[in-house]
C-alpha atoms as a printed R data frame, in Angstrom:
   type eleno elety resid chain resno       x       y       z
1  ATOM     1    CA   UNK     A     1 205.876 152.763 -72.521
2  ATOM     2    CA   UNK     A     2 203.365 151.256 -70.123
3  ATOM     3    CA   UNK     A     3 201.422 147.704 -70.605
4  ATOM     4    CA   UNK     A     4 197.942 149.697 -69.255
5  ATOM     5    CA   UNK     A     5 196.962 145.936 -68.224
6  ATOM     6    CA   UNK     A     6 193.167 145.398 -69.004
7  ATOM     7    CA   UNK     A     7 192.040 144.383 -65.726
8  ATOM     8    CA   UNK     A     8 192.700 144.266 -62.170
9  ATOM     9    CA   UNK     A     9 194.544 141.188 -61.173
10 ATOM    10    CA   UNK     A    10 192.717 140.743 -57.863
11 ATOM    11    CA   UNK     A    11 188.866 140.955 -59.045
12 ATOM    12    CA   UNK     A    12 189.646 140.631 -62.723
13 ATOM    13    CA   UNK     A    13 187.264 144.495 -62.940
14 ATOM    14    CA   UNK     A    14 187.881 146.243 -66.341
15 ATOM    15    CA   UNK     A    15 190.434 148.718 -66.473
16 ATOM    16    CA   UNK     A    16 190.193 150.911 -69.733
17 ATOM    17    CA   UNK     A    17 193.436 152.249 -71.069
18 ATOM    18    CA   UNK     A    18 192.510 156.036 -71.411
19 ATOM    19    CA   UNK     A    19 190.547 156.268 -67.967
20 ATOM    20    CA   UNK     A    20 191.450 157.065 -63.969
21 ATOM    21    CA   UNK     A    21 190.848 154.062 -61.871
22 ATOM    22    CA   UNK     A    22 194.117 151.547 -61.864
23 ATOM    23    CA   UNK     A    23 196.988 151.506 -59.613
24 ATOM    24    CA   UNK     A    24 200.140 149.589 -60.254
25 ATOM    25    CA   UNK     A    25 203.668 148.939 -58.824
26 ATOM    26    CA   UNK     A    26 206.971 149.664 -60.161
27 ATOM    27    CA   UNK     A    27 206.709 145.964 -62.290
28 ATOM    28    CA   UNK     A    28 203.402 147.597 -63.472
29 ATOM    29    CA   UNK     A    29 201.076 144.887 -61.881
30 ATOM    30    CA   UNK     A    30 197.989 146.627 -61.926
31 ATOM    31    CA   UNK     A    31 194.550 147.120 -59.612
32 ATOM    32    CA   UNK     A    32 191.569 148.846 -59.680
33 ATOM    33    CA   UNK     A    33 191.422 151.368 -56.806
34 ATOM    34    CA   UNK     A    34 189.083 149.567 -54.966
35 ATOM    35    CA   UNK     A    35 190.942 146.309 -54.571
36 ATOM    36    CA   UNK     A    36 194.588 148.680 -54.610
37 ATOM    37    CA   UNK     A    37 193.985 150.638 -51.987
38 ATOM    38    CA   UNK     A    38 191.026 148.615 -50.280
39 ATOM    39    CA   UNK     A    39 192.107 145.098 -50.186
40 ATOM    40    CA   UNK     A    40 195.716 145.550 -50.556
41 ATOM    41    CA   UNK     A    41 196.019 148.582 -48.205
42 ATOM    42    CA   UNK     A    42 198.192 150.003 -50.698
43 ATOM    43    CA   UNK     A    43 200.753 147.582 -51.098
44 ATOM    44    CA   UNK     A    44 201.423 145.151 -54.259
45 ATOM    45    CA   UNK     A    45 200.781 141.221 -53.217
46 ATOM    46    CA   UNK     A    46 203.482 139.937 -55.379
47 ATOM    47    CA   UNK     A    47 206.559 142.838 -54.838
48 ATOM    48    CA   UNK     A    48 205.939 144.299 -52.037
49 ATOM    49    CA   UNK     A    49 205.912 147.551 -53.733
50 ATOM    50    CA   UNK     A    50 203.585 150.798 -53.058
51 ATOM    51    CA   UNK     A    51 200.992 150.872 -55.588
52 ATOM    52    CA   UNK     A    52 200.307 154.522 -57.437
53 ATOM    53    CA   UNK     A    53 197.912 155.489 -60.123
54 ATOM    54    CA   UNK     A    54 198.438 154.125 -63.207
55 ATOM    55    CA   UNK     A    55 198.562 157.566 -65.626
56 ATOM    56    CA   UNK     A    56 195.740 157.692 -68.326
57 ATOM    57    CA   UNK     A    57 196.741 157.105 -72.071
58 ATOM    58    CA   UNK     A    58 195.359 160.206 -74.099
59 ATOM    59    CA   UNK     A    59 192.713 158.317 -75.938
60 ATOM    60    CA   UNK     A    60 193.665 159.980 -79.256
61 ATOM    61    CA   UNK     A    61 197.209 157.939 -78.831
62 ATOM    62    CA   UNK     A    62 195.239 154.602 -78.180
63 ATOM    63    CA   UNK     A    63 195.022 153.653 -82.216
64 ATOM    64    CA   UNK     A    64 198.800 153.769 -82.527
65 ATOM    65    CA   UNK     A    65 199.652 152.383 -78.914
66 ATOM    66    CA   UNK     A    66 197.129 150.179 -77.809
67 ATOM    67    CA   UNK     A    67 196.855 148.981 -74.627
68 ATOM    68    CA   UNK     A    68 197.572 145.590 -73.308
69 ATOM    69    CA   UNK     A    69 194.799 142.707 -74.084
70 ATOM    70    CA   UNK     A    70 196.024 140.250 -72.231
71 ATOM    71    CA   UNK     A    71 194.577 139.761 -69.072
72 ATOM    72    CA   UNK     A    72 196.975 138.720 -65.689
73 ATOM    73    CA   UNK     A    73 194.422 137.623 -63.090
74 ATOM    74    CA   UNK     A    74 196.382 135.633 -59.436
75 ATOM    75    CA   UNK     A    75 195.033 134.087 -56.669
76 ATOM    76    CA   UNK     A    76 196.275 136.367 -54.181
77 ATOM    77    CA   UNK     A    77 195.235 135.441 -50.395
78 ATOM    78    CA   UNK     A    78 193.649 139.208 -49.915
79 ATOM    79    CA   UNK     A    79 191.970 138.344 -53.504
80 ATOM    80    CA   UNK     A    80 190.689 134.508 -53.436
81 ATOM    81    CA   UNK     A    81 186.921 135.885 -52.676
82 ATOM    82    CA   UNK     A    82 186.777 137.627 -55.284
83 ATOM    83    CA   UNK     A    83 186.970 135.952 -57.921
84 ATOM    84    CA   UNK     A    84 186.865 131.553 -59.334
85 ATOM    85    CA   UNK     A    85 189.893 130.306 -60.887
């Protein structure tokens, strides 16, 4: 079963479980679109990897598998503007 991360780990945007909008990789690092396909052209910063939308939990599924609360944010080079350590 998927993580479904929280957030994106480039601009640290909210990414909500049971909602379009988050790419990840095959290690299930995860991005908003924006910074997925925008910043990173695409491509994961810290695999290499192609990065694909992240499927949707059905939110009537959410109260017996939550997503993920903890929140991976890295200082990636394409990313550093974004965001303040």
């Amino acid at each position: 079963m998927l993580a479904l991360r929280p957030n994106c780990e480039c601009c640290d945007a909210d990414l909500a479980p049971d909602a379009a909008g988050a790419m990840i990789c095959t290690f299930e690092c995860t991005f908003c679109v924006g910074c997925g396909e925008g910043r990173l052209g695409g491509v994961c910063p810290n695999c290499g990897g192609g990065l694909v939308a992240r499927p949707a939990r059905p939110t009537a599924l959410l109260g017996k598998f939550p997503g993920s609360t903890e929140r991976v944010v890295k200082g990636h080079a394409a990313c550093v503007s974004t965001h303040t350590p």
